[in-house]
ROKOL-728299 format. One record per atom (N, C-alpha, C): residue in three letters; x, y, z. Coordinates in pm, whole numbers, plus 50000, padded with zeros to 5 digits. Example, Ala and Ser with C-alpha at 12.3 -4.5 7.8 and 13.67 -1.06 7.14 Angstrom:
BEGIN
ALA513194943150780
ALA512304955050780
ALA513204967050780
SER512854977550708
SER513674989450714
SER512905000350787
% end
This chain:
BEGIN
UNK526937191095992
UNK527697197996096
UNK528127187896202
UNK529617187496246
UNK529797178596362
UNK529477177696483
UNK529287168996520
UNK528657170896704
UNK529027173696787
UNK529357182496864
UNK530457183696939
UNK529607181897101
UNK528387178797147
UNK527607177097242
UNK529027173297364
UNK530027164797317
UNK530417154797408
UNK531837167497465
UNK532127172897368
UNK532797188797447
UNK531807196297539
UNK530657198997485
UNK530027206097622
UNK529767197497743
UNK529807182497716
UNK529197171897825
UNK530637175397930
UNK532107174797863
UNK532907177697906
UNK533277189498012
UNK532767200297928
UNK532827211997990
UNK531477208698095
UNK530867205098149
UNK529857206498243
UNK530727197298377
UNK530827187098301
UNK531867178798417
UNK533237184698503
UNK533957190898406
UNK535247195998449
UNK534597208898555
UNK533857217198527
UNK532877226198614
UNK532787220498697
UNK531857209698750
UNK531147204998855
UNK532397201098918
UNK533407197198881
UNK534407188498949
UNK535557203199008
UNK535957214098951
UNK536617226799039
UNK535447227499122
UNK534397231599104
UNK533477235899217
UNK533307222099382
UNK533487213299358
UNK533937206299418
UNK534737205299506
UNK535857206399400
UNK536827207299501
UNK537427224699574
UNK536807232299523
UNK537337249399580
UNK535687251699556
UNK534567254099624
UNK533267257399604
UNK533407273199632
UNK533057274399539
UNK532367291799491
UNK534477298499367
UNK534697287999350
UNK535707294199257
UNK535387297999103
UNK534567298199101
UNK533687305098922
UNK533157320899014
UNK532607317699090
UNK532357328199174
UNK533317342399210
UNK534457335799238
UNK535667342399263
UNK535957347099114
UNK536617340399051
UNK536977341798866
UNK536217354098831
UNK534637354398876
UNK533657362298784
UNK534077376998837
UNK534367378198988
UNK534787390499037
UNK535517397099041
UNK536927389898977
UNK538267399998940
UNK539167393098890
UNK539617399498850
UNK541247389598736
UNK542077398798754
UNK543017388398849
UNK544747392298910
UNK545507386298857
UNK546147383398730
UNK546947372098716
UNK548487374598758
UNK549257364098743
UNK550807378798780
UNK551247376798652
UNK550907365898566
UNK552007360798451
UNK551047361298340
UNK551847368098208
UNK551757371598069
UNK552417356397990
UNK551727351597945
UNK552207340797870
UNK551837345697750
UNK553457345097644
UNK553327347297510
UNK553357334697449
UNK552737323497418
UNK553327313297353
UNK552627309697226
UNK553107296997138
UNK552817294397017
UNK551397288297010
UNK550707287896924
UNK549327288396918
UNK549547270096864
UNK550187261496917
UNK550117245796895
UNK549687242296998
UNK548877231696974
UNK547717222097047
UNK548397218597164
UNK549867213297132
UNK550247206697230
UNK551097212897360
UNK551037229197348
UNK551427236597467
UNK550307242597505
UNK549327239597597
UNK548697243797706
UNK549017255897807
UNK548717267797794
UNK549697273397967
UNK549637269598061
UNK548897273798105
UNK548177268498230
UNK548367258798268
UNK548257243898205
UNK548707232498245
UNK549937228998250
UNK550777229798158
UNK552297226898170
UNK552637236698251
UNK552307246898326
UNK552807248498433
UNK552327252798600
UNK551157237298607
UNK550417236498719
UNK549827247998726
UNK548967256398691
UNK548257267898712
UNK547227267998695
UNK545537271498800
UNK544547273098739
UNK544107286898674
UNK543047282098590
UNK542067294298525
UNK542397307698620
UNK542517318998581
UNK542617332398658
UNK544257335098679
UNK545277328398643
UNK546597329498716
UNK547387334398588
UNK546867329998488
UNK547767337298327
UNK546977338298246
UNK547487350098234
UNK547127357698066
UNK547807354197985
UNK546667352397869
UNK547667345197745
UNK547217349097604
UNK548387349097548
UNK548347354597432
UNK549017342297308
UNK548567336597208
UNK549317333097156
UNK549057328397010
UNK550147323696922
UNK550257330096794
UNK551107317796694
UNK551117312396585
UNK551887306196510
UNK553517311796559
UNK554607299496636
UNK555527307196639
UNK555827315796720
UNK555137317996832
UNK555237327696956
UNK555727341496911
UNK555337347896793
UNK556347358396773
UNK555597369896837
UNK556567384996897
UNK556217395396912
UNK556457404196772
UNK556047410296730
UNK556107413996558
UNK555937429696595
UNK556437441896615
UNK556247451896644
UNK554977461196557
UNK554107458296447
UNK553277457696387
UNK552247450596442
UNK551897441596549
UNK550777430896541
UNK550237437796613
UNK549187444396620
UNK548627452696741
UNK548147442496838
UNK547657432096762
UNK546817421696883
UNK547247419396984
UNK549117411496915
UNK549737411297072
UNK550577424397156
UNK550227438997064
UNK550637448697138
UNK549707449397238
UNK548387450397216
UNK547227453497280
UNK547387443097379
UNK547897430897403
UNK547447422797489
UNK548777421697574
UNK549597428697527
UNK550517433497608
UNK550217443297704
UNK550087457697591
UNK549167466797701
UNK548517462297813
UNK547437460797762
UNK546567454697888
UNK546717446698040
UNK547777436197988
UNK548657429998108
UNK549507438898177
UNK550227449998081
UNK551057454598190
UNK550317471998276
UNK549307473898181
UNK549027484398198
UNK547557484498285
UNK546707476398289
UNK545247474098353
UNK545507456398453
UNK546057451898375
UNK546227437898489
UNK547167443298566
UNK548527451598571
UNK549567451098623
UNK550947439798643
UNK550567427798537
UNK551247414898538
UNK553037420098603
UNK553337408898679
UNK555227413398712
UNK555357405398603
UNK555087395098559
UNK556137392898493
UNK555547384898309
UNK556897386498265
UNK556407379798106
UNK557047367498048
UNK556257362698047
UNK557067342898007
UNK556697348297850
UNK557587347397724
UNK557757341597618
UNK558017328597598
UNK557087318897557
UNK557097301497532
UNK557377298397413
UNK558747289697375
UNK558597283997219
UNK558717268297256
UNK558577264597187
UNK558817244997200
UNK559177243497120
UNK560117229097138
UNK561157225097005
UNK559637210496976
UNK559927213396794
UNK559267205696720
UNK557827214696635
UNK558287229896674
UNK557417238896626
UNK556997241896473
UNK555797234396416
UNK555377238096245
UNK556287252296226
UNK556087262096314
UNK556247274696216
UNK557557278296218
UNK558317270996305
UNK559597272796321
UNK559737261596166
UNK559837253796167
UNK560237239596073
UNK559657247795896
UNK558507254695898
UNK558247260195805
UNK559277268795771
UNK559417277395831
UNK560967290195830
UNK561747285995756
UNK562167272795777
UNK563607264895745
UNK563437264395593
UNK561807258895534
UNK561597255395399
UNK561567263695304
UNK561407260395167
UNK561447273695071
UNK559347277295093
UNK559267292995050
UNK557897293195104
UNK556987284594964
UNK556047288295056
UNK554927278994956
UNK553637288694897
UNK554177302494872
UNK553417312194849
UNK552217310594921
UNK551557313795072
UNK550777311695137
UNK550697324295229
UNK549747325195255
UNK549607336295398
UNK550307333795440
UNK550117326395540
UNK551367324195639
UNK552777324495627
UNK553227321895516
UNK554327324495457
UNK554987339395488
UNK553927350395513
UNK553697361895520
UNK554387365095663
UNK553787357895778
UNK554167354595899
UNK554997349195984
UNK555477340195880
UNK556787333595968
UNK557977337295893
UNK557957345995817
UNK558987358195732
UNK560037362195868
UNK559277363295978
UNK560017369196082
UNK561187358796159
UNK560387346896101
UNK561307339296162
UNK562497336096024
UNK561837337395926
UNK563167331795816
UNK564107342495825
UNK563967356395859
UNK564837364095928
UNK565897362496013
UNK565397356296106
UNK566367354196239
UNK567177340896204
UNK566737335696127
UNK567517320996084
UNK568667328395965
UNK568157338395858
UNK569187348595851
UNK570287354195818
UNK569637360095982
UNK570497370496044
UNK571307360196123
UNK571477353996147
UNK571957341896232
UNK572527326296183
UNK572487328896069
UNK573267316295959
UNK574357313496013
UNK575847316396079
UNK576667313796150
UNK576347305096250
UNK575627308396342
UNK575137303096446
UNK574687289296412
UNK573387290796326
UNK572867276496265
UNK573797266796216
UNK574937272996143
UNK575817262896071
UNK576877259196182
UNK576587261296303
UNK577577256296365
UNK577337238596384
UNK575757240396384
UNK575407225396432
UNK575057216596276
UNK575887206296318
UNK575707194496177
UNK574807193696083
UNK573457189596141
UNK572527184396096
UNK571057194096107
UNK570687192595976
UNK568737201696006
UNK568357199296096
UNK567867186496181
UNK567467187796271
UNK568017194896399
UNK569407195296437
UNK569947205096544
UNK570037216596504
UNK570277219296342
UNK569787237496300
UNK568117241996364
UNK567177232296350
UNK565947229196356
UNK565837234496519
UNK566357223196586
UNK566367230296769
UNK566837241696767
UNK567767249296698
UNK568417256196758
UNK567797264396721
UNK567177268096620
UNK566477280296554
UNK565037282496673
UNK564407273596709
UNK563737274296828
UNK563997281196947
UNK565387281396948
UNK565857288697114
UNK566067300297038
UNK566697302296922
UNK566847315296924
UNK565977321596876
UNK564497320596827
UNK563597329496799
UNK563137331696907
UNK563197323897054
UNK562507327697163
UNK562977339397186
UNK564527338197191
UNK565477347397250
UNK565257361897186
UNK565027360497042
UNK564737374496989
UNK563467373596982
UNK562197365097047
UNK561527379497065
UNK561247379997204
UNK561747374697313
UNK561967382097488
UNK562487398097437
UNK563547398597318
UNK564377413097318
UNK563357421097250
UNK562477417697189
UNK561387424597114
UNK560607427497186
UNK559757427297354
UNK558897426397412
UNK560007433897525
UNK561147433497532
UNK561777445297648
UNK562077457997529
UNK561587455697418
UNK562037467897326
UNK561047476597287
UNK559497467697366
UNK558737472797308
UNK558677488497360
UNK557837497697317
UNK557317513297364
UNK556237505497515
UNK555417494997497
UNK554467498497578
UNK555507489197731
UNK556377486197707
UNK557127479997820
UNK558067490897914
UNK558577500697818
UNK559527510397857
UNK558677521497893
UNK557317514997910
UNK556297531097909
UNK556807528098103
UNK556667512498144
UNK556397508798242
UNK556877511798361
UNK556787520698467
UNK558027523598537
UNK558317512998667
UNK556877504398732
UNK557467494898771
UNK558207485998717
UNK559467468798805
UNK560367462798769
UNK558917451898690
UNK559307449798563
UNK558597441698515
UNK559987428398456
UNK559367417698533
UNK560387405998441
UNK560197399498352
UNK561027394298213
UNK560797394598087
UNK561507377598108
UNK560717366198074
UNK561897354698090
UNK561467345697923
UNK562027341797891
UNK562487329897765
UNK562237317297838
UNK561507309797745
UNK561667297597798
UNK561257288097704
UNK561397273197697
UNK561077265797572
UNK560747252297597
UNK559357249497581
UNK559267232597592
UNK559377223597492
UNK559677213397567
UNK559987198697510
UNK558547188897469
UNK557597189597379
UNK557017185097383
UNK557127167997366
UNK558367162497382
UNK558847148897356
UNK558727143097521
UNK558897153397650
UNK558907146297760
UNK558007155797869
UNK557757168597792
UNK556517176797901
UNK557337189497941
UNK558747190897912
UNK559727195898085
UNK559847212197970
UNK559817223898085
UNK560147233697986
UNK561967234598055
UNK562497244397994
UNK564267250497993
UNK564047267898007
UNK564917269498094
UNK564867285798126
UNK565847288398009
UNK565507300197891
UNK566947302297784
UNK566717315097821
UNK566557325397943
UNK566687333997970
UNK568307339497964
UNK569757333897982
UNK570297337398047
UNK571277339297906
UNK570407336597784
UNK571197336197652
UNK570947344497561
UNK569387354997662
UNK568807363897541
UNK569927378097545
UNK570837377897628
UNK572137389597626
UNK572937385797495
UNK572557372397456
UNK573887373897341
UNK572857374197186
UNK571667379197212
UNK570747379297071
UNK570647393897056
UNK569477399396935
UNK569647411796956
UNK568127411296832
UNK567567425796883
UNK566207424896811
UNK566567422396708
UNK565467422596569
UNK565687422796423
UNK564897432496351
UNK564397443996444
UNK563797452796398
UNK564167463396477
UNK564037479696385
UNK564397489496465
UNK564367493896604
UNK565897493996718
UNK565087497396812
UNK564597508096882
UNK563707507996975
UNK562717517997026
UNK563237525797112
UNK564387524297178
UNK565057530597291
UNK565317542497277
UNK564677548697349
UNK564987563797321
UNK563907571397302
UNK563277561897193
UNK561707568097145
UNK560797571797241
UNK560287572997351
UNK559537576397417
UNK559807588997473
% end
């Protein structure tokens, strides 16, 4: 079995060192959780929430998944939707994708009969439903970026489509956004999810 002693040595240090500097903030943490922000993002090593966007422990809820997808079937991230908007009260919802994403780059390939294969179905969907779009740009690799912005984009529309969002009668804000793991910096693609559109039945009305 591997050792991992030098992660907990870690975790004791990084402790001692918040308490330090904010004394009695584990203290605080243990007594209530206010966060304002729902982070949906992709379950890769190299997007952090919290850190890529200066935030400590207690400030986002997070949820996240091969591919950042909202899947109207996944209860997990229905439920952890719920919960944020319905018992945390979160204003608002960041959906995170990053360009250079496995499950995005998987999408693109023929499958490899695998579970997961199972999972990122949603994304070989939107690549598609959206073949025009892709073939506008030259090369795999700019089909590659681009398929990144636009799965963000459809699923921000999947998460304002959901039932437990429209249950909501306060203004809840829904934003897209996508990092660069080549230089750190994220991109607002909020202002592009008007020209996408879900890929599954929508809910409007249904309630």
């Amino acid at each position: 079995m591997s050792d991992l002693s030098h992660l907990l040595a870690n975790n004791r240090a990084w402790a001692a060192r918040m308490e330090r500097a904010q004394p009695g903030f584990f203290q605080g943490l243990a007594s209530q959780q206010q966060p304002r922000f729902l982070w949906i993002g992709c379950a890769d090593s190299r997007v952090p929430a919290n850190e890529i966007i200066g935030l400590p422990p207690g400030e986002v809820f997070v949820h996240r998944n091969v591919a950042n997808l909202v899947v109207h079937s996944d209860l997990n991230c229905l439920s952890v939707l719920d919960y944020a908007l319905n018992v945390l009260e979160v204003t608002d919802v960041i959906v995170c994708g990053h360009y250079g994403c496995g499950g995005i780059k998987a999408a693109l390939a023929p499958s490899e009969a695998r579970v997961f294969d199972h999972w990122i179905r949603h994304v070989r969907d939107i690549a598609k439903h959206y073949k025009d779009d892709l073939e506008r740009f030259a090369t795999p690799a700019e089909q590659y970026h681009r398929l990144c912005e636009l799965n963000v984009a459809v699923q921000v529309v999947h998460v304002t489509e959901s039932p437990v969002l429209q249950g909501i009668a306060r203004p809840v804000k829904v934003h897209g956004w996508i990092y660069d793991v080549a230089d750190g910096r994220l991109q607002d693609l909020t202002p592009m999810v008007e020209g996408v559109r879900a890929l599954e039945p929508s809910v409007r009305g249904v309630m």
